[in-house]
Structure formats: structure tokens, C-alpha cells
KOLRODO-7145 format. One line per 4 residues: number of its first residue (from 0); their letters; for each residue y, x, z of C-alpha. Coordinates in Angstrom, 3 decimals, padded with zeros to 6 digits. Layout:
! KOLRODO-7145
NUM> a> Y/X/Z; ...
! end
This chain:
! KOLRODO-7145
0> xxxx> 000.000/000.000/000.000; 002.312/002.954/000.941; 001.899/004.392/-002.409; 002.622/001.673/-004.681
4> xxxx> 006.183/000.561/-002.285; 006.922/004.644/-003.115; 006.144/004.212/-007.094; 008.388/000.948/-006.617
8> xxxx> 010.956/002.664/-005.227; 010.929/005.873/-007.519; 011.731/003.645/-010.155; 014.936/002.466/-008.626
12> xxxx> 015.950/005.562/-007.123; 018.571/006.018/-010.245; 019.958/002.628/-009.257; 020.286/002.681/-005.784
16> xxxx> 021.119/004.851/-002.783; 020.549/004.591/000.626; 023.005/006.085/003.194; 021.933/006.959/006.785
20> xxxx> 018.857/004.816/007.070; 016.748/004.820/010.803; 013.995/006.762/009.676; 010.806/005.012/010.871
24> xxxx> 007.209/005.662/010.998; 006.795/003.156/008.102; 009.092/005.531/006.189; 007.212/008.439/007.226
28> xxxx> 003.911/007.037/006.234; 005.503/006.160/003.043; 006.522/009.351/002.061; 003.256/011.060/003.205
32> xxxx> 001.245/008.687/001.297; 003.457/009.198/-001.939; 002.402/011.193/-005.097; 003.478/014.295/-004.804
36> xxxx> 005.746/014.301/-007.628; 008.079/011.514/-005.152; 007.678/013.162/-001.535; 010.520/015.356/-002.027
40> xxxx> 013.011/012.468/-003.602; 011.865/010.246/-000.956; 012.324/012.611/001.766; 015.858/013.936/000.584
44> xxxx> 017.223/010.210/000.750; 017.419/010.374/004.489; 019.046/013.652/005.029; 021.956/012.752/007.779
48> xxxx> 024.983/014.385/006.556; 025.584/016.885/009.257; 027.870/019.379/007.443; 030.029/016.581/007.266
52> xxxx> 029.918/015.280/011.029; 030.406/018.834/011.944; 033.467/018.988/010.123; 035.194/015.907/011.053
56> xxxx> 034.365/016.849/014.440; 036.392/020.372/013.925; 039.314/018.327/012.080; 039.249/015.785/015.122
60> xxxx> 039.381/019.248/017.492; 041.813/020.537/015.442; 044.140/017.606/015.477; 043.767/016.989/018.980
64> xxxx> 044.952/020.493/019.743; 047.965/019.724/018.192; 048.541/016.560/019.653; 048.864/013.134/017.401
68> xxxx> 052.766/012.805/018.545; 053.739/015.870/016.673; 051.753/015.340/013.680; 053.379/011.970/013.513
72> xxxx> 056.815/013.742/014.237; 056.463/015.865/011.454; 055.148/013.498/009.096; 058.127/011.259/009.909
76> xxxx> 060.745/013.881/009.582; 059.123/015.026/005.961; 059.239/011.598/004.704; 062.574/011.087/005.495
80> xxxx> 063.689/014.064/004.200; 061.643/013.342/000.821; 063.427/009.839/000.771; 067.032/011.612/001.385
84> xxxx> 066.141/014.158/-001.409; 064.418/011.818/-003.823; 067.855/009.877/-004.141; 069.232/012.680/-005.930
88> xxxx> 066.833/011.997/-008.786; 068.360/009.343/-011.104; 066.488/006.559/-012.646; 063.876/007.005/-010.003
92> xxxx> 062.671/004.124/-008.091; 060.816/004.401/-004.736; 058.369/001.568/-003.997; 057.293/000.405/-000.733
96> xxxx> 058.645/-000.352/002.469; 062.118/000.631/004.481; 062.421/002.411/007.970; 059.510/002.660/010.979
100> xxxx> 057.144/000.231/008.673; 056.392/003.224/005.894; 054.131/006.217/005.976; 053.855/009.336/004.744
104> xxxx> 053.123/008.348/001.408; 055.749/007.732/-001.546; 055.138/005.615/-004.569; 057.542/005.946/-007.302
108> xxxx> 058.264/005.608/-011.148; 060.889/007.557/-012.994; 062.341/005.527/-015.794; 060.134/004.675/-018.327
112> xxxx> 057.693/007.415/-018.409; 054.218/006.631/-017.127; 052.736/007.415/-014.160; 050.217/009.769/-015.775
116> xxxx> 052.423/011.467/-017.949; 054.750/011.558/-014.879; 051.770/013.548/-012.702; 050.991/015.776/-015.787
120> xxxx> 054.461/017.013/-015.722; 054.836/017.562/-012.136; 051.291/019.162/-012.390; 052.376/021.746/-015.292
124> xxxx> 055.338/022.667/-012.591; 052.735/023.245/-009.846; 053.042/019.730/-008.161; 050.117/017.986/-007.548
128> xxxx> 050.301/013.916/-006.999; 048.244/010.841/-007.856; 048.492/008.258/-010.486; 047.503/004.947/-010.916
132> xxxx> 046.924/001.207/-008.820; 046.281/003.331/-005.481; 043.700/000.462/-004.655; 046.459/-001.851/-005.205
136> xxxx> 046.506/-003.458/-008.883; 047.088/-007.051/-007.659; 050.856/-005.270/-006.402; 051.194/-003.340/-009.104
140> xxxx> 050.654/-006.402/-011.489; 053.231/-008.373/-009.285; 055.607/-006.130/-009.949; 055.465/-005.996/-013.598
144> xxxx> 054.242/-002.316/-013.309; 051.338/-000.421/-015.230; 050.757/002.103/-012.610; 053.168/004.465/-010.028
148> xxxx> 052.492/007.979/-009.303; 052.446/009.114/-005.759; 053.617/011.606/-003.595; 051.842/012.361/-000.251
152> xxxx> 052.871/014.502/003.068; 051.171/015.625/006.090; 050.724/017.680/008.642; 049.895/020.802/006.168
156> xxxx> 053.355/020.326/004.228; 057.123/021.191/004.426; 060.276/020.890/003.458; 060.498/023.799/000.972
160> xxxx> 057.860/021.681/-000.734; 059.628/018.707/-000.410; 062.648/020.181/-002.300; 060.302/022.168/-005.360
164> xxxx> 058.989/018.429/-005.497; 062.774/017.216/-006.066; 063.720/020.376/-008.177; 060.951/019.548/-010.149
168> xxxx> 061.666/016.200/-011.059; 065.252/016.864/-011.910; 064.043/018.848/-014.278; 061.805/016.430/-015.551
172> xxxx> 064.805/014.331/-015.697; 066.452/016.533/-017.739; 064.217/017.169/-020.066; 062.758/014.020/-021.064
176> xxxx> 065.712/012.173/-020.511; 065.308/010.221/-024.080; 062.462/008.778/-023.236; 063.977/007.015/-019.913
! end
């Protein structure tokens, strides 16, 4: 019985996958009874990801250390200094909302260039941001637009960035100013 639930599930195993399952003595018998050929894809889908708890653990350490009322202090302060600096830019629009409400992440549309073409130009001046819905097409549709890019801070950025991330679009600006 064993073997023909493993030759069952070998033939699914490009279809489905199964994340942190209790591994049971059903399971082991299952995999000990299986052709050879499916012991080691069997036995591979219930490897707990412990690279990955080990490292949120250090990031949880890490942040702790540093204590979540200056990360948030910092983040704060970099957004509002992005916001100040971003006004500079013309025919930029920031989406999203004002004061305490927002967080460290700015979506935003310069004139009528797309959002990808937008992030491949800040991405040939060495700035990296996304592009796209940002899990939020039904907003995006609302507001009559095909997609932002956005800009995110954190802990690991600072101002100088901030202002290359400014320079950068003014000089985007500039140069494809026929196009807005």
C-alpha cells in the first residue's frame, strides 16, 4: 500500500509542494517502502528549513540589539528627508499617504514615463527600486495608473543615498524631458 501512495505521489511531485509537514511514521514507512528511484524526492520534501530559522533568528538578534525605537527613528527621519528632497523633482508625483500614517516606502511616477522604464534608468545610474502593482493593482487601477515604481529605506540606508536617489532623477528629468 505504501508503495503505490509513493508512485501516486511521484507523479504529482512537479505539481505540488509541501512546506513543513509533521513527519510521521506513516511518512516514514512511506518513504522506506518506496522504489528506490523516489526515496530521495520523498525524503527531501520534508527538510525543515533551518538555514533560514537560523537566520531570522540572527536578524531578530541583530535588530533587537539595536533597539526597534531607533530603527523606527531612522526610518522616519530618511523618509522625510526623501519626501523634502523628492519635491525638488518636477513632474514627479508621490503616492500614498501624508504624515505619521506612511512608511518607509515611496511610490511615485515621474511624468509620463513608465514605471519600468523609470527603474531601468535609475538602475543604469546605480539606483535600484521596484516596479509595478506592489500587490496592489485594484489601487493602481483606481487611480488610472499602469504601474508606479518604488523607492524603499531602512535601517541599512542614508541620506547620501537619499540625495544620489534625487540627483539621479533630476537628471532623468533632464534628459528625457520630451517624453514627460
Amino acid at each position: 500500500k505504501a508503495k503505490a501512495i509513493a508512485e501516486r505521489m511521484a507523479r504529482f511531485q512537479h505539481r505540488i509542494t509541501l512546506h513543513l509537514v509533521p513527519f510521521s511514521e506513516v511518512q516514514r514507512q512511506i518513504i522506506l517502502e518506496a522504489p528506490k528511484a523516489y526515496r530521495v524526492v520523498l525524503s527531501r520534501r520534508y527538510t525543515p528549513p533551518i538555514a533560514e530559522a537560523i537566520a531570522l533568528g540572527e536578524a531578530a538578534s541583530y535588530l533587537m540589539e539595536i533597539g526597534m525605537e531607533r530603527v523606527f527613528a531612522h526610518d522616519r527621519a530618511l523618509l522625510e528627508y526623501a519626501l523634502k528632497r523628492l519635491a525638488e523633482v518636477p513632474d514627479l508625483k508621490v503616492y500614498g499617504p501624508k504624515g505619521e500614517d506612511r512608511g518607509g516606502v515611496i511610490p511615485f511616477t515621474l511624468g509620463r514615463l513608465h514605471a519600468h522604464d523609470l527603474a531601468t534608468f535609475l538602475d543604469q545610474e546605480g539606483i535600484a527600486v521596484r516596479a509595478g502593482h506592489h500587490c496592489a493593482q485594484p489601487l493602481h487601477r483606481k487611480l488610472g495608473l499602469a504601474a508606479t515604481a518604488r523607492a524603499s529605506f531602512y535601517l541599512y540606508n542614508t541620506f547620501e543615498e537619499v540625495d544620489r536617489f534625487v540627483e539621479a532623477l533630476l537628471r532623468i528629468h533632464t534628459r528625457y524631458r520630451a517624453w514627460l
